[in-house]
N, C-alpha and C positions, 0 to 999 in steps of 0.2 A: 407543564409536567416537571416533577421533581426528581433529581436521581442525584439524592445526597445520600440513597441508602439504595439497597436492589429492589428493582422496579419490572414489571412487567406491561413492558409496551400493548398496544391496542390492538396489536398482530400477533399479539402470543410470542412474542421475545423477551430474555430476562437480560437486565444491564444492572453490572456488578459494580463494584465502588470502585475506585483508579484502577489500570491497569499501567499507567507510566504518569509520571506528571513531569515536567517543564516547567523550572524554576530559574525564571531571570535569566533569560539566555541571551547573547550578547555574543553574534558574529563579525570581526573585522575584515575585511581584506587592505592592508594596506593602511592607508587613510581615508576609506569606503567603508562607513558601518553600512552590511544588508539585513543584518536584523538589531532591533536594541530591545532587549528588557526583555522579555515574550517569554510568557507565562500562561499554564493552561494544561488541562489534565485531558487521556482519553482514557475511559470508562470500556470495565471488562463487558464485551460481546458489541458495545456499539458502532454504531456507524458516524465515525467524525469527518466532519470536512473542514479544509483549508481553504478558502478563497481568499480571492483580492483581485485588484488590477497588477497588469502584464511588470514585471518588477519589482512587487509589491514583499520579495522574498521569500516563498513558498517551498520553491523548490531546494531551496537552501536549507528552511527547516527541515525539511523531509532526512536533506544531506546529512544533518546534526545528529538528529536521531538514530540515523543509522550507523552513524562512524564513518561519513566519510568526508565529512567536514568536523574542527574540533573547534568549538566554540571558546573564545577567550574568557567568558566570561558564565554565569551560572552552573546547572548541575541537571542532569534527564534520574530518574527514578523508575525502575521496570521491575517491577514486579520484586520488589524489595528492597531492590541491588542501585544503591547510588551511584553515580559516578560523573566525572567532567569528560573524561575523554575514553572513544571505543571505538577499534577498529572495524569493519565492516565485516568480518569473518564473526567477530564475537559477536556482533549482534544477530548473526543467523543461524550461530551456536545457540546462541540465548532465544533464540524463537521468533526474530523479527524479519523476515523476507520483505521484495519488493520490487515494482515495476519503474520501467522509466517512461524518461518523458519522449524522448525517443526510444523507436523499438533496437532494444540490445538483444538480437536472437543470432544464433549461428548458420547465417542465411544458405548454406550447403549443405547441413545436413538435416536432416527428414523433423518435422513434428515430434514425430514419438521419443526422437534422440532428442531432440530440445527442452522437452518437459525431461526427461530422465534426466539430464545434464545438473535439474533440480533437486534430484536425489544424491548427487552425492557427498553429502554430510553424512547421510547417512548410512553410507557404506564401508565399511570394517575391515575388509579382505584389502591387504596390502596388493603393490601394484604388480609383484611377479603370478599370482593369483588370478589379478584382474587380465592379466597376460595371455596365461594360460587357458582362462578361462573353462577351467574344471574343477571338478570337488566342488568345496564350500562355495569358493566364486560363482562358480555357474549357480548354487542353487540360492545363492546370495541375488544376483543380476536376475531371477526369476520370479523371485519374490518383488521385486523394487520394481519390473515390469507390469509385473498384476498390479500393482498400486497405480501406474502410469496410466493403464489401458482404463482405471476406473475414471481418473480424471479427466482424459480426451473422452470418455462415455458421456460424463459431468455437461463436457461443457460444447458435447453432440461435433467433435473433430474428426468419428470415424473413418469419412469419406478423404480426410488429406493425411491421415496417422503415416504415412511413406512417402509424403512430398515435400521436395527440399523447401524450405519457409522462402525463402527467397523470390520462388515462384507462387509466394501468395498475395492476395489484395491483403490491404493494408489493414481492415476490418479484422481478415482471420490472424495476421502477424499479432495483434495485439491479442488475440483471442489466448494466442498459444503463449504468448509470456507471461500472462495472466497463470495459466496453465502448470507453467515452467516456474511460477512464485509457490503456488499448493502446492508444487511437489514437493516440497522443504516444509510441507505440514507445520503452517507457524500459527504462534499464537496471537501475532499481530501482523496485519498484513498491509503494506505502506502501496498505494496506489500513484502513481503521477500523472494526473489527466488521462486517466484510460479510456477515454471518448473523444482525445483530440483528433479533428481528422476525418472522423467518419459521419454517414446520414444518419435520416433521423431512425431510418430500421437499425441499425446497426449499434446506435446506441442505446436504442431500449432494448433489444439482444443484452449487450453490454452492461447496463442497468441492471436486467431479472439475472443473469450470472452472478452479478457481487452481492445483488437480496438472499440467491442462493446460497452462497458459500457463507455471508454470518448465519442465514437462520438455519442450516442442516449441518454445515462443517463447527458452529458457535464461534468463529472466527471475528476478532476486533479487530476491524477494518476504518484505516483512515486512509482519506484520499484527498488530491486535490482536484477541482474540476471549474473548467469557467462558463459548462452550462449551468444557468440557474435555474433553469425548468428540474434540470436533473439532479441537483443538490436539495432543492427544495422537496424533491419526490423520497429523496433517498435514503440521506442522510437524518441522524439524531439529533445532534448538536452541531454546529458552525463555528467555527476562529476564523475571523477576517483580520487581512494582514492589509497594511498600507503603508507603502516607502520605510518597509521594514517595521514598522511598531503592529500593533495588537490594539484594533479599534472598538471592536466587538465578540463577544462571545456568546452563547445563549442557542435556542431552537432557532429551526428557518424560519418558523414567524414570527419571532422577536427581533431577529438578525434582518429579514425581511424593512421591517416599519422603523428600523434604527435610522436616524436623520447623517449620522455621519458614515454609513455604508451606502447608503443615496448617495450624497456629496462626493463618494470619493468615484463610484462608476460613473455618476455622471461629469466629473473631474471640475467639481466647485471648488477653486483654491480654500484652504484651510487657512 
């Protein structure tokens, strides 16, 4: 399949021409390169995934992208707007939300606050307002709820909408940070292993959630994940990372029959 131009997948989804690209990126720590060179675009509405083996740099790119690591070296491109370096505010000004690899949720207080907690970007009424909580505020806070209550509907949280996250399985914590990323209504949605952890129910749960959100929300979705049953079901295109460099790029069954994505899970020295 080709998608040098807009394409309509076999599922009835369209995939637009870039939506960010990655040029020559080049992260140091210290005298530790974790990534070198890494280059690689993701396309409006698709499903990209990041793989590789455990250190392979992943999660660092994800960091790049979002501004919360700053790369010494290349340049990210979003949606028109060049730049080397971006703090993490502005990238979820600019549209770019995101999950972690461990769950960052506010384990005392309820689901429903946790996903709201995701709205507020886009909340306007200063904080004596938010205070008071009358006039515009309130009918501000009831608007940004009905939006809330549609996304725990989304992703079927009804039944824990008033239980502190804290006291949940680990399944539904991730469920609700996923949650708590929609509600900043982005245009690209950066995932970090959002099936590490759980069985095999729980990830195909997890699975038809993220199919959901690009094909009804049109939501471009990159993620990284180290099931391959589940990348391979999922995802559009793959960037495989290894000891930091960019070994493969291409579909899962391109990425699949590559001799040196073989070599490196099965850890053939290079």
């Amino acid at each position: 399949m080709s998608f040098d131009q807009t394409t309509t997948t076999a599922d009835g989804r369209t995939i637009g021409g870039p939506v960010m690209e990655v040029k020559n990126i080049t992260l140091r720590f210290g005298g530790v390169t974790a990534i070198k060179d890494i280059s690689f675009d993701i396309l409006e509405g698709e499903i990209r995934a990041i793989i590789g083996p455990n250190g392979a740099g992943k999660t660092s790119m994800l960091n790049v992208i979002n501004g919360f690591y700053h790369a010494q070296e290349g340049q990210i491109t979003f949606r028109g707007e060049t730049r080397s370096r971006m703090r993490p505010y502005h990238a979820a000004v600019s549209g770019i939300s995101r999950t972690f690899q461990n769950v960052a949720l506010f384990s005392g207080m309820s689901t429903l606050d946790n996903i709201m907690a995701g709205r507020a970007l886009k909340m306007n009424k200063g904080f004596i307002w938010q205070m008071l909580r009358y006039g515009p505020a309130m009918n501000e806070e009831i608007k940004h709820r009905r939006a809330v209550e549609e996304i725990i509907d989304f992703l079927e949280l009804e039944h824990i909408r008033h239980t502190p996250v804290g006291q949940l399985p680990y399944g539904l914590q991730k469920r609700v940070e996923l949650g708590r990323a929609l509600a900043a209504e982005p245009s690209l949605l950066l995932l970090d292993e959002p099936m590490a952890g759980m069985n095999v129910e729980e990830k195909e749960d997890m699975s038809r959630y993220i199919l959901d959100v690009n094909d009804q929300f049109g939501t471009t979705i990159t993620l990284i994940e180290h099931d391959m049953g589940v990348v391979m079901d999922i995802a559009d295109r793959v960037v495989v990372l290894d000891y930091g460099k960019k070994i493969a790029d291409g579909t899962p069954s391109e990425v699949q029959r590559n001799q040196a994505v073989i070599d490196a899970y099965l850890g053939v020295p290079s």
